[in-house]
C-alpha positions in Angstrom: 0.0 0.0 0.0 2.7 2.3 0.9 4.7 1.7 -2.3 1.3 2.7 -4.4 1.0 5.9 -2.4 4.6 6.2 -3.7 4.2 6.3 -7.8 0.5 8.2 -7.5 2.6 11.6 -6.9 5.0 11.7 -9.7 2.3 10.3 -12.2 -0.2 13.4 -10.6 2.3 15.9 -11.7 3.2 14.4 -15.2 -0.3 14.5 -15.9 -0.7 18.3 -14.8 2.1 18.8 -16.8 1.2 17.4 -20.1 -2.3 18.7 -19.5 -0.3 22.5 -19.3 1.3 21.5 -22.6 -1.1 20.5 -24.7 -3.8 23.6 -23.5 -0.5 25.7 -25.0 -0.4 24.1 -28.1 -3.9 24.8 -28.9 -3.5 28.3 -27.2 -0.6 28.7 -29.9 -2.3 27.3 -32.9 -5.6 29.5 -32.8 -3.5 32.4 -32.5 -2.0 31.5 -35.2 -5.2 30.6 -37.0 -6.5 34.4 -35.9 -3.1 36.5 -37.3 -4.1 34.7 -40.1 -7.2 35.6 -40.7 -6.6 38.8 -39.7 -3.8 39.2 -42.1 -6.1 38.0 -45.4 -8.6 40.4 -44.8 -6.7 43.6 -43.9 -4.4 42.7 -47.5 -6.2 40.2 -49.1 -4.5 41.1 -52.5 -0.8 40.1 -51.2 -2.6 37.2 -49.6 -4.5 36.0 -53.2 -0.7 36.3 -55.2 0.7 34.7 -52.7 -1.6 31.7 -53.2 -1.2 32.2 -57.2 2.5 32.7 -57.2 2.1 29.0 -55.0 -0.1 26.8 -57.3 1.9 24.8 -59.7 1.5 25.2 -63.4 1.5 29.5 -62.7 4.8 30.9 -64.8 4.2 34.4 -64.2 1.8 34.4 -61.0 -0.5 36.8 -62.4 -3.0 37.8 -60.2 -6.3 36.4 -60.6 -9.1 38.6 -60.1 -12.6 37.8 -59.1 -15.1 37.4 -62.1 -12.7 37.0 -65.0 -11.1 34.0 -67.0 -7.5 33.1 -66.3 -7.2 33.5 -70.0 -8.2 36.9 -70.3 -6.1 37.6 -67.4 -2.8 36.4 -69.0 -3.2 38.9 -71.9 -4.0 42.5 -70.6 -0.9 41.5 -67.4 2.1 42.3 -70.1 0.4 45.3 -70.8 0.8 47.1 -67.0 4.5 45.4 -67.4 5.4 47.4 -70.2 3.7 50.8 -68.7 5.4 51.4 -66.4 8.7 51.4 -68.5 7.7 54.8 -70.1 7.6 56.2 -67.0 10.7 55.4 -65.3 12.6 56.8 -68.8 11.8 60.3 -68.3 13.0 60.2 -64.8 16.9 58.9 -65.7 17.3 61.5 -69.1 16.7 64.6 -66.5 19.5 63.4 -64.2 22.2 62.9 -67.2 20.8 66.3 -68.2 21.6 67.8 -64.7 24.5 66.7 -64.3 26.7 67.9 -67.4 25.4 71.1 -65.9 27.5 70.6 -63.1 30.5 69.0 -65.1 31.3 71.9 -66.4 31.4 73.6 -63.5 33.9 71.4 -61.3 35.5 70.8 -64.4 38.5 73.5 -63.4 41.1 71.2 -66.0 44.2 73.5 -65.6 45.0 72.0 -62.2 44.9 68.7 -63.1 47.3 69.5 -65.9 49.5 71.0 -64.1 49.7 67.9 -61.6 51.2 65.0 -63.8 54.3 66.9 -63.8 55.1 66.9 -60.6 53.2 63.4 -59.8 56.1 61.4 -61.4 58.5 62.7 -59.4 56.6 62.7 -56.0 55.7 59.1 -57.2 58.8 57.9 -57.0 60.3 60.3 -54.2 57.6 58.8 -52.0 58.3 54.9 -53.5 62.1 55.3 -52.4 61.1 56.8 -48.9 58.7 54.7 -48.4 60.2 52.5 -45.2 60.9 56.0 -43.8 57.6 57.5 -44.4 55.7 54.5 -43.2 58.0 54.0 -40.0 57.7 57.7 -38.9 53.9 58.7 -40.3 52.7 55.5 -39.1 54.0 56.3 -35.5 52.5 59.7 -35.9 49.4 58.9 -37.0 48.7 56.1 -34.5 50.0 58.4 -31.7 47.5 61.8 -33.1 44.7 58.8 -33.7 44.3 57.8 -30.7 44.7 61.3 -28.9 41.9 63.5 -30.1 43.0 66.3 -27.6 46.3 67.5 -28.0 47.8 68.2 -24.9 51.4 68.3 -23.5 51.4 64.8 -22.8 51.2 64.3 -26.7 54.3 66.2 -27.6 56.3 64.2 -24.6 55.6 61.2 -27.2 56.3 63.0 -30.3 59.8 63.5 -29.4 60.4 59.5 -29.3 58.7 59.3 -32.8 61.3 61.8 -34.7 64.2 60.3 -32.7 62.9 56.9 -34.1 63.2 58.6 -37.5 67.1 60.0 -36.5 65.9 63.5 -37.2 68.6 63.7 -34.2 67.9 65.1 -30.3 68.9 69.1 -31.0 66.6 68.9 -33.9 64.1 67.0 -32.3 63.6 69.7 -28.9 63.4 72.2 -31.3 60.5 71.4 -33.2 59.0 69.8 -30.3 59.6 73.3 -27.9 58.0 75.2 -31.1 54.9 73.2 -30.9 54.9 73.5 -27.0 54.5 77.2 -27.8 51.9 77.1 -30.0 49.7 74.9 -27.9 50.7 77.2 -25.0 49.6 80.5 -27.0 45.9 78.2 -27.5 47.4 77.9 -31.3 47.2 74.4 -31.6 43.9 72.4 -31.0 44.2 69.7 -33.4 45.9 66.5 -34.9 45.4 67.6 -38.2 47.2 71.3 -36.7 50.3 69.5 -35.6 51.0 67.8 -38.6 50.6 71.0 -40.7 52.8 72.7 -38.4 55.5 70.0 -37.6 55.2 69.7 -41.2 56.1 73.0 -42.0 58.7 73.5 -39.0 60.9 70.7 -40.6 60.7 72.4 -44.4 62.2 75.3 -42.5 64.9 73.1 -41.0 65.9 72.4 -44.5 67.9 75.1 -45.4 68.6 75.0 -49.4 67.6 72.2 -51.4 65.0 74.1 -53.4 65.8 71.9 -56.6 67.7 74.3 -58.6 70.7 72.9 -60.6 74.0 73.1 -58.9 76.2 72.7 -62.3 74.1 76.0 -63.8 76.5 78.7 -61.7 78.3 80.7 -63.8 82.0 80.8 -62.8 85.4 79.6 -64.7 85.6 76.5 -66.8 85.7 73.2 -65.9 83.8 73.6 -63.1 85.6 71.2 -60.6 83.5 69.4 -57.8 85.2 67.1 -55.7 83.3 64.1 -53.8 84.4 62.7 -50.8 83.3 59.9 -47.5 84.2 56.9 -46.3 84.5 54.0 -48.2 80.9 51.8 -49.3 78.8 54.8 -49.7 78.3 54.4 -53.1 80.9 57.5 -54.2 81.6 56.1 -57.4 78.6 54.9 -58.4 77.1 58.7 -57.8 79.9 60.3 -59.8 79.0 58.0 -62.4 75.5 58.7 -62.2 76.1 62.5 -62.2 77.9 62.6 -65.1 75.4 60.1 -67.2 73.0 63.2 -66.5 75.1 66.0 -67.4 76.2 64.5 -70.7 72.6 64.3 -71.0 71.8 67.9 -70.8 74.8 68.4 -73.5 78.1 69.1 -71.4 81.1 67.8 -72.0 82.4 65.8 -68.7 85.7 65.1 -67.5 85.6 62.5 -64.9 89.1 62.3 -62.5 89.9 58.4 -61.4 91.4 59.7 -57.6 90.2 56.7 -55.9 93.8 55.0 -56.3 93.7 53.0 -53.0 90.6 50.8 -53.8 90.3 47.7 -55.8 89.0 47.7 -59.0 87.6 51.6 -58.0 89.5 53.1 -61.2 88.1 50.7 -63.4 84.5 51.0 -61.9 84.6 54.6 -62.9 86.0 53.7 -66.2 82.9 51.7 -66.9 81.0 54.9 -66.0 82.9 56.8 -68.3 82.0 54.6 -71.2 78.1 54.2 -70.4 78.0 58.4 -70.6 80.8 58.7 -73.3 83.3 60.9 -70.6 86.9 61.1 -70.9 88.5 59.3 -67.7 91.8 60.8 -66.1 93.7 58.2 -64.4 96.4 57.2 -63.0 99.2 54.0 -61.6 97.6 52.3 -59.0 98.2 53.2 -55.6 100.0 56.7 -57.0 98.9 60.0 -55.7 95.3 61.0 -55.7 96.0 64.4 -55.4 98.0 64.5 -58.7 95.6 62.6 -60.9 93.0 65.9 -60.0 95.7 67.8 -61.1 96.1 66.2 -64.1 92.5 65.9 -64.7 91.9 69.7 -64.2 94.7 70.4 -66.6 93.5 67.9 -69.3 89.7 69.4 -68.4 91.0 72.9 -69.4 92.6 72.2 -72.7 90.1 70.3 -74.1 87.7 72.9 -73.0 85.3 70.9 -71.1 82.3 72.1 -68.8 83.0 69.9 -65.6 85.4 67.8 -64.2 83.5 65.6 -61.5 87.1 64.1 -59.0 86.3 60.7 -57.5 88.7 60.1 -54.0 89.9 57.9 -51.6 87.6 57.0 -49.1 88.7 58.0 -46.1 88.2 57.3 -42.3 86.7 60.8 -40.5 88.1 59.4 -37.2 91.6 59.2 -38.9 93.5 62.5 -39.0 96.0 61.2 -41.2 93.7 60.4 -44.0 92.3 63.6 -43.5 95.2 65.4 -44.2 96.0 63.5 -47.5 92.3 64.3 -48.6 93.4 68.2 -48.0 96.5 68.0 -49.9 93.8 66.8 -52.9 91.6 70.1 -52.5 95.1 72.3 -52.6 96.0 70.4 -55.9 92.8 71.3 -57.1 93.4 74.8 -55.9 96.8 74.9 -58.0 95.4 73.4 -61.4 92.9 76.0 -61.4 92.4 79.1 -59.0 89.8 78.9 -56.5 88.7 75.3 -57.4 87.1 73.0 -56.0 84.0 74.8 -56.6 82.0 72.3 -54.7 83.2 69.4 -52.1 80.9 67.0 -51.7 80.1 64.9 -49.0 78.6 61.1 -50.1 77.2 59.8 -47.1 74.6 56.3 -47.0 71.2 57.3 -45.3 71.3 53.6 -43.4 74.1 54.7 -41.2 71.6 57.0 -39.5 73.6 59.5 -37.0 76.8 58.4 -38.1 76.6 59.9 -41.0 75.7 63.3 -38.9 79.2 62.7 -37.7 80.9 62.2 -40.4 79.6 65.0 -41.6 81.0 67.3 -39.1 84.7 65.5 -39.4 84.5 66.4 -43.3 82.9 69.8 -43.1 86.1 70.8 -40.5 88.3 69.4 -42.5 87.3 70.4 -45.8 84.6 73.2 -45.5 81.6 71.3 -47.4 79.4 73.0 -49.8 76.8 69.9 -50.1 75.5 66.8 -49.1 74.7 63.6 -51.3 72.4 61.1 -49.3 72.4 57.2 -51.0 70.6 54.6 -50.2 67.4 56.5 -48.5 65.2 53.8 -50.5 66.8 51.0 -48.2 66.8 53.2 -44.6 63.5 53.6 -41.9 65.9 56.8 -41.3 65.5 59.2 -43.5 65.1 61.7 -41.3 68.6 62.0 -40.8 68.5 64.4 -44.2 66.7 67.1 -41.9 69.1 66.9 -39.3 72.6 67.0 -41.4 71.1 70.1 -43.0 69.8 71.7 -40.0 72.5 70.8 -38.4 75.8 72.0 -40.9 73.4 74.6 -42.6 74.5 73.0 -46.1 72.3 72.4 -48.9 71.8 68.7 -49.6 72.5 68.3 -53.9 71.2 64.8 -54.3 69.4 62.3 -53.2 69.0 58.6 -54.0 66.5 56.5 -53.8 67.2 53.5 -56.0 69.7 51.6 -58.1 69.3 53.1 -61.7 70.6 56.9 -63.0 67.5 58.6 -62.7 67.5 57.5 -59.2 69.7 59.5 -58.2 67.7 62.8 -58.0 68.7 66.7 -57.1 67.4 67.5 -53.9 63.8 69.5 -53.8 63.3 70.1 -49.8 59.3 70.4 -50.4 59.4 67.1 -52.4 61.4 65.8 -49.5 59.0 66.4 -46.8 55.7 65.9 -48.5 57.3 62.4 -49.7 58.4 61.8 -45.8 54.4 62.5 -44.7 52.9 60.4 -47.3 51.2 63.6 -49.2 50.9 64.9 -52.4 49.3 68.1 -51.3 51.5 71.2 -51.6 52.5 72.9 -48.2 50.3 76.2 -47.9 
């Protein structure tokens, strides 16, 4: 008895429980049933296709309305099908007619012609400062995108992203103390204001550079530029490059083989010379650099040529010996011709980063620079090393290279330079 007491319970409850179920199914189904109804006669229309579009042996689902054949009905549908075309048409020919309205106003041509001039060259300014511009505009942009507010805190982390680019620490407190003023004097209240203004801050660092042609000075004939740095900067290579594009632009070249130390450096330039069709000056291997200028100057001014471009040994700027030697070359110059070298300048590769700032200084001493040649910025996250030799020295940087072939190797246009470094094409204002 007590184990039938036990079962009655559970099979109570079960029985509730299904009995709840099942009075929710029905619940659910004539709601259903109602919505339905409901639906049909508020739109019986969509309801009626519906059920036509559904029956098999419809192609079209035409809509079959009360009191008519299905045969009449098939003939006057195409009919409404092809109304409505006509109307649509009128509606597109007034928009092409509105808008060559306005063509011809934002058609303003002459700027875009005078844009694919200058395109090729940022093109390929920005392509070979790409790593550069990408390192340093990236960091900029991720530190001014996530900052809305520009406040002093902002600036603190500028400074690390233009050291990253080795636009060096003197140059870098600078530019950063000018923006601290402007945000100070309630100037600055934007991300899109410190790029403009960092922008233009660094244009003014570089001093010279404004693309004009070096070789164009009037003076005595040859004009005599020497080139000088350490050894693996690509000296040679430049020279030969250099002259390829003057004996382009119709001058006759004289190209001076100093480099007598190096292997196979004479001959290098020799194959130069007979890419760009230049007479080549050498002399005995290991013999005096300074006396094959000499003789190059002297050969230069008898055969009444435009430009003697003197290739040298590379020397150490930490070794004062070598320094000395590569003076007594600039006083042989001197002697062949009086007041050359017209130009000294200094080759340095843009993937050395601050060294080359040093080197820089050791030449300039030694020799009294009147340029800079940067190689090599295509292969360099540090281009911003250019800024800081110019700022730096105050000399004009000449060239610039940014890949392996002549044209490559390109004179120096400072507002090229930066808008290439931030990734723009726009002009500065």
């Amino acid at each position: 008895m007590q184990m039938q007491m036990e079962w009655i319970g559970p099979t109570v409850t079960a029985a509730v429980f299904l009995g709840i179920v099942f009075f929710f199914v029905v619940a659910l189904r004539k709601a259903r049933r109602r919505r339905r109804a409901e639906y049909a006669e508020s739109d019986p229309e969509r309801v009626e296709s519906r059920v036509g579009m559904a029956e098999p042996g419809s192609q079209a689902g035409p809509k079959p309305k009360p009191g008519t054949a299905p045969e009449t009905e098939l003939e006057p549908e195409p009919e409404p099908e092809t109304e409505p075309e006509p109307e649509p048409e009128p509606e597109p020919e007034p928009e092409p007619e509105s808008e060559p309205e306005s063509e011809p106003e934002s058609e303003p041509e002459p700027e875009p012609e005078s844009e694919p001039e200058p395109e090729p060259t940022d093109a390929a300014l920005q392509q070979g400062l790409s790593r550069t511009s990408s390192s340093f505009l990236g960091k900029l942009n991720r530190l001014l995108g996530r900052n809305p507010t520009i406040d002093a805190s902002i600036l603190d982390e500028l400074e690390e992203v233009l050291l990253t680019a080795d636009v060096g620490v003197t140059l870098t407190m600078r530019l950063v103390d000018g923006l601290r003023a402007e945000l100070k004097a309630k100037r600055l209240d934007s991300a899109d204001g410190v790029r403009r203004s960092l922008k233009a801050k660094m244009l003014e660092a570089l001093r010279g550079g404004d693309g004009t042609d070096p070789f164009a000075a009037k003076g005595p004939l040859p004009r005599v530029v020497l080139f000088v740095g350490v050894n693996g900067v690509g000296k040679t290579t430049t020279i030969g490059k250099i002259a390829s594009k003057l004996k382009d632009d119709g001058m006759n070249v004289v190209l001076a083989a100093g480099d007598t130390f190096r292997a196979a450096a004479v001959e290098q330039l020799e194959v130069w010379g007979q890419r760009s069709d230049c007479r080549v000056i050498r002399g005995e291997a290991n013999s005096d650099p300074a006396s094959v200028i000499f003789k190059a100057i002297l050969h230069a001014k008898s055969a009444n040529a435009d430009v003697v471009l003197g290739d040298t040994a590379g020397r150490l700027h930490t070794k004062s010996n070598l320094m000395e030697e590569i003076k007594k070359v600039k006083r042989a110059a001197g002697k062949a011709r009086d007041d050359a070298p017209d130009e000294v300048w200094l080759v340095v590769d843009a993937t050395t980063g601050q060294n080359a700032m040093q080197q820089a200084r050791e030449f300039h001493q030694a020799l009294g620079l009147t340029g800079i040649i940067l190689t090599k910025l295509d292969g360099t996250a540090k281009g911003g090393v250019v800024v800081a030799i110019a700022d730096a020295l105050g000399l004009p940087v000449r060239f610039v290279g940014v890949g392996e072939k002549k044209e490559d190797l390109r004179p120096f246009d400072s507002k090229q330079f930066i808008d290439a470094l931030f990734n723009a094409g726009a002009s500065l204002p």
